[in-house]
N, C-alpha and C positions, 0 to 999 in steps of 0.2 A: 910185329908191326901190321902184317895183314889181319890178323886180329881184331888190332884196335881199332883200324879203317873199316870191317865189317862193323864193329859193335856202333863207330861211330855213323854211319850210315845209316844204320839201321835205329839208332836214334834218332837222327833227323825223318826219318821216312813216317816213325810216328809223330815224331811235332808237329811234320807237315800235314799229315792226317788230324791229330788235333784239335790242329787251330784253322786248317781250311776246308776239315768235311768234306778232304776226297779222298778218293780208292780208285784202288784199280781192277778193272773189270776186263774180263777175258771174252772175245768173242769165237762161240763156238766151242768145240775142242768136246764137246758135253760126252761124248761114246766113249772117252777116257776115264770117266769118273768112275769112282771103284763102287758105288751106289746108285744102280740105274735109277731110284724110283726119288732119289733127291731131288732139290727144286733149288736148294745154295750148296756151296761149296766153297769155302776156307783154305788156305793153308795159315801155318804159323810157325816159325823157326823159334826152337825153345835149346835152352839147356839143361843138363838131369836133373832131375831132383825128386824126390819122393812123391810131392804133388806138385801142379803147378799152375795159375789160374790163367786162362786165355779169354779174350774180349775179343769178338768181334763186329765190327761195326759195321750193318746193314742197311740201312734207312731205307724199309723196302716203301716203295712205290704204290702197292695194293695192300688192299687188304689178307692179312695171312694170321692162320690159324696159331694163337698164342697159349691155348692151353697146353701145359707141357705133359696132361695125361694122355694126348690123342695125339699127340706129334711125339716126334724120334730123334736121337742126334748120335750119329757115330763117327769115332775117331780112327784113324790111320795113321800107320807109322809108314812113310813115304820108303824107308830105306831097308825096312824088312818086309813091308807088305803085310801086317799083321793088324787087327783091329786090336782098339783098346777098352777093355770092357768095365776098367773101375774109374767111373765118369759122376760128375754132379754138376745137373743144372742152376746155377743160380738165380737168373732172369735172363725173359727169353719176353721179346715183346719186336714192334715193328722198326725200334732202333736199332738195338743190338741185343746179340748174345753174349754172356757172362756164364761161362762155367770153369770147372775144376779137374782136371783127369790125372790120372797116374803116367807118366811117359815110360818109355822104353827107350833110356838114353836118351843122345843128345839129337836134335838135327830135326826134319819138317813133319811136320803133321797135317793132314787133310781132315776137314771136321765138318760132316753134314749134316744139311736140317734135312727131313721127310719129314710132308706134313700128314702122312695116316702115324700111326704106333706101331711095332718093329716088335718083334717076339726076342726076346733074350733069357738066354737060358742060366746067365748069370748074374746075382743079384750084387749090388754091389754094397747093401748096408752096410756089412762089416768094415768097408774103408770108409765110410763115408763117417762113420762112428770113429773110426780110429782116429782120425783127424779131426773131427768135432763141428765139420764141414756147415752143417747148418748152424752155427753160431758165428756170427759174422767177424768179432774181431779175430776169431782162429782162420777164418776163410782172407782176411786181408791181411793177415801176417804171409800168407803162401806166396813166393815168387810169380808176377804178374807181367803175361805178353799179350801185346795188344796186333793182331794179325793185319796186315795191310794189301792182304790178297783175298779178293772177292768176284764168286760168278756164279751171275742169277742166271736159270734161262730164261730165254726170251724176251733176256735186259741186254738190250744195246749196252755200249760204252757212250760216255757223254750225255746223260740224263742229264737235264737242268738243275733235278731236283737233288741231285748227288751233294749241294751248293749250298743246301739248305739245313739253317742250324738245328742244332740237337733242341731233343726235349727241356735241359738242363740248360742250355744257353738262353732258351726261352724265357722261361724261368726269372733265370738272371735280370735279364732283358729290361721285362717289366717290372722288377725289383727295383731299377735303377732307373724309373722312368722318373721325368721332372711332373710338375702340377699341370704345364701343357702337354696336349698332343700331341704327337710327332709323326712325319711326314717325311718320305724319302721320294726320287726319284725310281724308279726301278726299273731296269731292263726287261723288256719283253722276254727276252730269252730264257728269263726266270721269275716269272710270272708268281705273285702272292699265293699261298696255296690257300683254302679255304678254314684250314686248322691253324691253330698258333704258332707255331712254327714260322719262322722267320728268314729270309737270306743273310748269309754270312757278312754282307754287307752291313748292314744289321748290328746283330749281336755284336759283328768286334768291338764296336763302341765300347762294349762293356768289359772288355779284356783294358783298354784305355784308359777308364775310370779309375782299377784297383792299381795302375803302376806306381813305383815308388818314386820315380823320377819322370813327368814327364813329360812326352818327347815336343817337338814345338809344333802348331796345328797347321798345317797345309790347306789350303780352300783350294776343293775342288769342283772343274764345274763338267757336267754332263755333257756331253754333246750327244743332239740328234740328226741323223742325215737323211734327207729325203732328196729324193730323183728328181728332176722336173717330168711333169707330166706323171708324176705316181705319189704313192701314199706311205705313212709311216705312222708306226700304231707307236702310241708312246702311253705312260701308264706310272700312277702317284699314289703310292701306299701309303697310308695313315694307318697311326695304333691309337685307342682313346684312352684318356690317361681315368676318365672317369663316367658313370653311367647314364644315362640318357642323353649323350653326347649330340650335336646335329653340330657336321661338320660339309661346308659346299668348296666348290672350285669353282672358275673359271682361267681360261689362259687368253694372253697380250702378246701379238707381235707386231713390230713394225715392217717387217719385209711385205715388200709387196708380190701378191697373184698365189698369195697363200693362204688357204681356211682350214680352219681349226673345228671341229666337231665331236661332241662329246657322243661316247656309246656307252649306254646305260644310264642312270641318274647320275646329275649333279651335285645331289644331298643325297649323304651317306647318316643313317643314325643307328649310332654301334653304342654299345655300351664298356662297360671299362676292361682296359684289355684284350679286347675285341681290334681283329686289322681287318681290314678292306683295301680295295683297290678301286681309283679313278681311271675311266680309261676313255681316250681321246684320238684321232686318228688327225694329224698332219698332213693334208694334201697341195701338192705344187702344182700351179697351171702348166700349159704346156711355154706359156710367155714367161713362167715364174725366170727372177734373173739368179745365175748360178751366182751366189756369195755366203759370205758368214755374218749372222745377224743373231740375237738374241732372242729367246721363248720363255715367259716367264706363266708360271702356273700360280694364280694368291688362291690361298686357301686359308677359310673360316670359321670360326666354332661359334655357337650359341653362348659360350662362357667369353665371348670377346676379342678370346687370341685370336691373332693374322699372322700369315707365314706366308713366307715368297722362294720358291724354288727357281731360278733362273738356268736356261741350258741355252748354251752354244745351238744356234740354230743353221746347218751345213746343210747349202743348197747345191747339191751338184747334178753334172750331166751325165755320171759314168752309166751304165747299166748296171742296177743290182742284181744278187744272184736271185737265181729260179728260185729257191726255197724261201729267199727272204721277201720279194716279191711276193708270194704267191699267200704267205702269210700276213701278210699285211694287206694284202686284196679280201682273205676270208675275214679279217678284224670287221675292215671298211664296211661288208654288207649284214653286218651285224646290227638288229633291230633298224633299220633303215628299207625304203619303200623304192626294189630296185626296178622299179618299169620306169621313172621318170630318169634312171641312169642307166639302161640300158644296153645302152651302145657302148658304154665305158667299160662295165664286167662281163659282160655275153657278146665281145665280137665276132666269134665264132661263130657262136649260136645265130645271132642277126644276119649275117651274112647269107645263112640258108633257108631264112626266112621266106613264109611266102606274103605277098603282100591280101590284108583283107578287103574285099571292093562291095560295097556298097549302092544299090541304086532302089533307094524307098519302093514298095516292103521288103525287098530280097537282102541279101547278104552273100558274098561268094569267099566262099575261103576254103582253101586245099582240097575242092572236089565235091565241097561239102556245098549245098543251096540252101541256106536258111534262109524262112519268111516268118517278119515280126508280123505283132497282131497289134493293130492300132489303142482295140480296144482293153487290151490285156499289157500291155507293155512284152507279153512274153512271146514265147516260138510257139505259131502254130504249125510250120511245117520243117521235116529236114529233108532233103532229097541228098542222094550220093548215087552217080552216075543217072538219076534218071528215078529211080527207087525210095519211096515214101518211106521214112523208119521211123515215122508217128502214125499211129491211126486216129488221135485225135490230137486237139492241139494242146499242150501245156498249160493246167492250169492251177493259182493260187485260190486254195479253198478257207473261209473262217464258218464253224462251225459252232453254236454257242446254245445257249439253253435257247433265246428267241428264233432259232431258227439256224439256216445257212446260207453263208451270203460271197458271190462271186465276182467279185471290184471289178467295176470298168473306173478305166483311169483317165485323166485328163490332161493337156498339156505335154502329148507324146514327142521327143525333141530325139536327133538322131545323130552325132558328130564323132567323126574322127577323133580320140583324144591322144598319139601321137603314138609311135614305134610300132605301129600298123593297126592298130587295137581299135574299133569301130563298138562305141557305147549308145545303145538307146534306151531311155527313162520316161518314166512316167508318172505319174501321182492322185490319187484319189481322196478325197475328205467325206467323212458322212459327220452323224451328227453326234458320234461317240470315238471315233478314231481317223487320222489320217495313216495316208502307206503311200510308200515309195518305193517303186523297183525301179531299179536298174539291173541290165544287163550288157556286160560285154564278152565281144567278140578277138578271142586271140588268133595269130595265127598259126596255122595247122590244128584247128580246130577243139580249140578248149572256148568253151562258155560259160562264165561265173554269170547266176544268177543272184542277185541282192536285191533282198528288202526289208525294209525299217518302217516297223508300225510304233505310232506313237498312239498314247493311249487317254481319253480326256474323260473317261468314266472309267470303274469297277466294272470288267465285264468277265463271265465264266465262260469259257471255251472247253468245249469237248478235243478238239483239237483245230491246228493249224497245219494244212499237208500241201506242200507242192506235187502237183499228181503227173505224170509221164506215163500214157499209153503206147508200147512199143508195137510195132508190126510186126507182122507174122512171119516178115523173113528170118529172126533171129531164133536160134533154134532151140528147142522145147525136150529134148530127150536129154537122158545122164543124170537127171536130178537124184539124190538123194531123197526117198520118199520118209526116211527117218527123221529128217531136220525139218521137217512141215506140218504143218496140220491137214485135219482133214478135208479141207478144202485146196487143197496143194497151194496153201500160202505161206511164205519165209517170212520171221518178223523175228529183230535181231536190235539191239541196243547201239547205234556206230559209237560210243564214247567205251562199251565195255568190250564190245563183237570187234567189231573191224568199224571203218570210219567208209564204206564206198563198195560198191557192188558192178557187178560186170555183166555185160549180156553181148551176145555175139552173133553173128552169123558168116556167111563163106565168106564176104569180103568187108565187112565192118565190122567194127567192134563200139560199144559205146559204156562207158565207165559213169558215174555216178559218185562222186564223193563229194564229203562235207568236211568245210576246212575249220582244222579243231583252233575255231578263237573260243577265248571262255565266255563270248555274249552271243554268240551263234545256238540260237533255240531250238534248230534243228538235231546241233552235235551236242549239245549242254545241258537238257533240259532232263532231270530226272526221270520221264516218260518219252524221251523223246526216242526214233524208232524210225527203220527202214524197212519197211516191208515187201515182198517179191511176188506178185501174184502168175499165177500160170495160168491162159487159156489158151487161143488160137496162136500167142507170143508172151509177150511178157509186158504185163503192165507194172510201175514201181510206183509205191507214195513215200515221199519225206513229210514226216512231224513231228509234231511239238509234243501230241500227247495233251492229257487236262492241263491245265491250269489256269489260277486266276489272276486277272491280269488288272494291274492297280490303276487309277488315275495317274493323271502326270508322272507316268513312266512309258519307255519303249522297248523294245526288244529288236535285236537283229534275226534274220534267218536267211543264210548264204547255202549254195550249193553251187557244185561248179559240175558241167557235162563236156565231157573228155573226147572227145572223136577222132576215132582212127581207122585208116582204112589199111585193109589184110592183103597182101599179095598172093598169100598163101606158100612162100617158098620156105622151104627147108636145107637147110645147108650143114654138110657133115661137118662134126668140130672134133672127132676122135673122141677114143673113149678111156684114157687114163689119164688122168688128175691125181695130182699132188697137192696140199696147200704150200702156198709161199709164205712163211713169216719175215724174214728178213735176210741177209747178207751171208753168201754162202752156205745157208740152212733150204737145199730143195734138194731132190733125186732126179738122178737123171734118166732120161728114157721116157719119159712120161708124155704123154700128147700137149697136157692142159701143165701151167700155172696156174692156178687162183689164187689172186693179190686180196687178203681181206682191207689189212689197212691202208686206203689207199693214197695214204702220205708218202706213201715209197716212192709214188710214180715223181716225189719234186723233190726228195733227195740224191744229190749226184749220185753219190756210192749205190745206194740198191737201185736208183735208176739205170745206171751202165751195168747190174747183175739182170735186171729184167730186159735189157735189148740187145743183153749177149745170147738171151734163151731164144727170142724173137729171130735172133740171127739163123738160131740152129733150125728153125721151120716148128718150133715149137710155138702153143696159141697162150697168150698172155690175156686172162682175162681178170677183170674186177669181182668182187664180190661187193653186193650192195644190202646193208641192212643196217638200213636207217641211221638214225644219230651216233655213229660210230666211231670211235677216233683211238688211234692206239696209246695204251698209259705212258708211253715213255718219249710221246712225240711232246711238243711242245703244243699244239694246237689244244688235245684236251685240258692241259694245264690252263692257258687260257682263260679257257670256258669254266673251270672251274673258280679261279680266283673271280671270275667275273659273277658269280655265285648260281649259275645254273646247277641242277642237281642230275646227278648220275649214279650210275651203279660199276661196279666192275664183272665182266664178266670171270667163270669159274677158275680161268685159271690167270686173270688179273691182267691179263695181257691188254684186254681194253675197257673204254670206259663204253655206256651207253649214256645218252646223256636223253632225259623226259623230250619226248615233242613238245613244239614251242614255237608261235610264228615267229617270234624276235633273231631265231639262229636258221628259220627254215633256208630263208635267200643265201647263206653263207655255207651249209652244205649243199645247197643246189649248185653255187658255184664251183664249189670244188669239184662235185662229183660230172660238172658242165666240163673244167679245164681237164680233168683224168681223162676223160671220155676219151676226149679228142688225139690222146698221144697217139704216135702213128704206131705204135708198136702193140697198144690196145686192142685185140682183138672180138671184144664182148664184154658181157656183165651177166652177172647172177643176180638175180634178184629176189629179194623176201617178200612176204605181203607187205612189212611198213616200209619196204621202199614204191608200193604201186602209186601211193598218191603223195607219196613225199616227192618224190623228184615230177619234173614236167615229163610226163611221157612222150608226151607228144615231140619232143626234142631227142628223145632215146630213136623214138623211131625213125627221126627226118636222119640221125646215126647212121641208123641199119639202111637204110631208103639210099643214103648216099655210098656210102661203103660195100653195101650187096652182100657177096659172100666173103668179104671179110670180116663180117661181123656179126655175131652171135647173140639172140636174147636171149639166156637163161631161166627158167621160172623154176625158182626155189620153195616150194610150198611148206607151211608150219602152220599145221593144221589147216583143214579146209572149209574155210572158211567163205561169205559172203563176197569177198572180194577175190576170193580165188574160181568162184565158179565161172566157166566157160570165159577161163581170164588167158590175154596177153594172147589173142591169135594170130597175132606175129611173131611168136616165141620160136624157138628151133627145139627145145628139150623142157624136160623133166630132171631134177635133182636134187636128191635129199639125204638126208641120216634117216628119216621116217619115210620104210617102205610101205607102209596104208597109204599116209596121206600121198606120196607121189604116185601109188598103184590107184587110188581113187581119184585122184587129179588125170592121169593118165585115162582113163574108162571117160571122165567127163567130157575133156576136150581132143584127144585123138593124138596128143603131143606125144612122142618119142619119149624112153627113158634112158638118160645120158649116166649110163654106168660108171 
């Protein structure tokens, strides 16, 4: 009887597996494994038999090496501790494994992947032959287990994507698709992946279809719930039945003190086969009234069809949690312009705001005395405590075959335009082009410089350069005399080099970078170019470089100037580090955590592992490098079904995802709310986080926190934006001892071993 209770068990454990595409994943335990250099790990309870063929089902998450000449798999017999060495792979791909082994008896086997190739000193043709193993109907006659025990590392349990149907369901899928589109609701939590692959929600349709009897249909309706006073990301996958498809939404609700906003486009055109995802953010006033009402999504096709998705629409007062909150805050500022919402995602941030003051031509903002130029729209002076850091004033140069020409503008106008930010503009016409600059003023001193020339002839330009002559206070030694010409001038590409350059002295710092939109002529232009000249300080020009510029067209050219001012202190932060990945994976004894994915800080579980270390007087810090997100959170899934493009890093653990202005405000915010935990003690920073995040708000961090707070400078390669960068940093550190021993020699910074 105990027999047939296991066998039947273990029956149902595979149906369950099956039909709902889940496994069970182990956390930790990895120093167990009888295969240090593996990366999976299997069991699988069999009975004896001569041969006997094991499946098992993976559906890894990254990208992983499928050739089975460069990769490994070795088997164990759990009860003798013996490898097994007459093995055949059948297919090995990103869903699952299929092979064939000789057992030793009855009872569990452990079967790993290593993705290098594994020297073996025995061959196993001769079984493989006896059994005729590469002919498939002899391979499907062999007794067949299908394993329901699976552990990646550095795979949480509870992937989303755990959820998500097979190859072969796929498949199915759109076999059985009708002559319309089709269109689901879908849960955030399990976001469309950008592959064909589908949620089991999904595919089971098509187990429905083949039944012989069947069952009677249930209408079911979604519910979504949003907070009052918060947001909820809701999201409507379409598949097209046919090619050149153009299929739109929009969504209706009757409840009042609630808007509805779509993120990203509202026409999707897929072709056949082809799924996307609609995605939409739900927001409640703070007056919104707590009840149940309906949200109805109509969506449209170019061939005529109409389809209506209706959801229970639940407006309650409870507090949602931190995690779900916090992802629906990064959806919200997804391609959205968060200065005019401000005080809604950055109250933190606001809060320590300084205010900007204004009294025509000055400018006062955190220490900083900028004077506009009437006749330029731009800065001709910056003073900080008392001290000139322009030797001449800023100016916009057009250079052309006729000559060179330096716009006085007309109609200088100066206003407040709200959450402290103080803009002045101006405009010029001649009798072949007009231009408009605008400049504003944030606070704690960032300045974007904008301007848009329209163009009302063919005119050839040698170049377009905003020019910045710096003063002699900033300092002139440590330069690499290798990376220059012979006139000690840097000139560097910011779309291939780096996008912003850094000059410093003992107590300011001033940054220079160009924000990569794709119609910014400064960052975009095939010739366009930063250049660094050395004399008594440093002078910098931004341009365009040649080109010809067409009648009735115009061109943007943005640059923003960053200011900060240096205390000069340094604060001990210890000197052994660990990385943190996740959930009881750290060593103990160590000075440092470094948190890379910083999605941990809004998960309860590693949140209460990261403020038990904080407890021990150990320093908790962030790691910042850029568009980061780890593969197995939900956040990069998102981003992916929402079709931004990424890469994985080496060992697949996360995605990188392209710079992009549409996502920048929504990792600023994240990396704005991590900041703040109190249990955060610092950040490491890369060069693509110098001008991705507002610095100026890392520092008002450190400004406020003192010596609880660390800025790290992480250098990769040394680059323009690294030179005499971040002199409010406390350390140095790297995997590359040049660039931190070179970095080091530059700017005087400490290396934090």
């Amino acid at each position: 009887m105990t027999i047939l209770k296991i066998y039947i068990t273990r029956f149902f454990i595979g149906l369950i597996c099956c039909l709902c595409g889940s496994y069970l994943y182990a956390d930790g335990g990895y120093d167990s494994w009888r295969v240090k250099d593996a990366v999976i790990m299997s069991r699988v309870e069999i009975s004896t038999a001569p041969a006997v063929v094991a499946e098992i089902l993976w559906r890894l998450p990254f990208a992983m090496q499928t050739d089975t000449s460069r990769c490994s798999i070795r088997i164990f017999n759990v009860k003798n501790d013996m490898e097994i060495t007459n093995l055949y792979v059948r297919e090995i791909n990103t869903e699952r494994l299929t092979l064939a082994f000789e057992p030793l008896g009855s009872g569990v086997y452990e079967i790993y992947y290593i993705p290098t190739k594994q020297i073996s000193q025995d061959s196993p043709d001769v079984w493989i032959e006896k059994f005729n193993l590469t002919n498939y109907p002899d391979f499907a006659l062999l007794p067949r287990y299908r394993s329901t025990h699976v552990e990646i590392k550095g795979r949480p349990t509870g992937n989303p994507y755990d959820r998500t149907a097979t190859d072969i369901r796929t498949q199915m899928y759109y076999t059985a698709l009708a002559g319309e589109f089709d269109a689901h609701y879908v849960s955030w939590r399990t976001p469309l992946p950008s592959s064909r692959l589908l949620p089991e929600v999904w595919a089971k349709k098509v187990l429905d279809v083949h039944q012989k009897k069947p069952r009677k249909k249930t209408i079911q309706v979604d519910t979504l719930t949003v907070g009052v006073g918060k947001v909820a990301p809701l999201s409507i996958g379409v598949v097209s039945t046919r090619d050149d498809e153009e299929i739109s939404i929009s969504f209706s609700t009757l409840t009042k003190g609630l808007s509805i906003r779509m993120i990203g486009d509202s026409i999707k055109h897929l072709s056949k086969g082809e799924i996307s995802t609609f995605w939409a953010v739900v927001e409640a006033a703070p007056t919104a009234t707590c009840t149940e009402s309906y949200l109805t999504a109509h969506l449209s096709s170019t061939s005529g069809v109409m389809k209506e998705i209706n959801m229970i629409l639940n407006v309650v007062n409870d507090e949602k949690s931190i995690a779900d909150d916090y992802i629906a805050r990064f959806i919200s500022v997804i391609d959205r312009d968060v200065l005019a919402d401000e005080n809604m995602f950055n109250p933190l941030i606001n809060s320590d705001r300084g205010a900007v003051m204004y009294d025509v031509p000055r400018v006062e903002v955190n220490g900083f005395s900028i004077k506009m130029d009437h006749a330029t729209s731009l800065i001709s002076s910056i003073k900080h405590k008392g001290r000139e850091l322009l030797d001449a004033p800023i100016t916009l140069v057009f250079a052309s075959a006729n000559g060179t020409r330096k716009l006085s503008v007309e109609q200088t106008s100066v206003r407040n335009v709200g959450s402290g930010v103080v803009k002045w503009s101006g405009e010029a016409t001649t009798h072949d082009m007009k231009v408009e600059v605008a400049v504003y003023v944030f606070p704690y001193g960032r300045v974007d410089i904008n301007t848009h020339a329209d163009f009302m002839e063919n005119i050839d330009f040698k170049n377009i350069s905003l020019e910045f002559d710096f003063a002699g206070l900033f300092k002139t030694g440590g330069i690499d005399e290798t990376t220059c010409d012979n006139a000690g001038v840097y000139h560097f590409n910011p779309k291939k080099d780096n996008d912003g350059i850094w000059v410093a002295g003992d107590s300011v710092a001033v940054c220079l970078t160009l924000p990569r939109y794709a119609a910014n002529a400064f960052y975009n232009m095939p010739h366009s170019s930063i250049s660094l000249y050395r004399s008594s300080g440093y002078a910098s020009v931004v341009s365009t470089g040649a080109f010809t510029a067409r009648a009735s067209t115009g061109i943007d050219m943005n640059c923003s100037v960053q200011m900060l001012p240096s205390d000069g202190a340094r604060h001990a932060i210890g000197n052994k580090i660990s990385m943190w990945e996740e959930v009881g994976r750290r060593e103990d004894g160590d000075d440092i955590l470094l948190v890379r994915g910083i999605e941990a800080v809004y998960n309860p579980h590693s949140e209460a592992s990261l403020r038990a270390a904080h407890s021990t007087g150990r320093r908790v810090m962030l790691l910042l490098d850029g568009y980061t997100l780890s593969s197995s959170g939900v956040l990069g899934r998102i981003l992916e079904s929402m079709g931004y493009k990424y890469e994985y890093t080496d060992d697949g653990r996360y995605m990188k995802f392209e710079p992009c202005d549409e996502i920048k405000e929504a990792f600023l915010s994240m990396q704005t709310y991590a900041i703040n935990k109190d249990y955060i003690s610092g950040v490491v920073i890369s060069p693509d986080v110098y001008t991705l995040m507002d610095l100026d708000r890392v520092y008002a961090y450190k400004k406020r926190k003192g010596g609880r707070f660390s800025i790290i400078l992480k250098p990769m390669g040394v680059g323009m934006n690294s030179l005499l960068s971040a002199p409010w940093g406390d350390a140095l550190w790297g995997e590359d001892a040049d660039d931190v021993n070179k970095l080091h020699a530059i700017t005087g910074l400490p290396v934090w071993e």
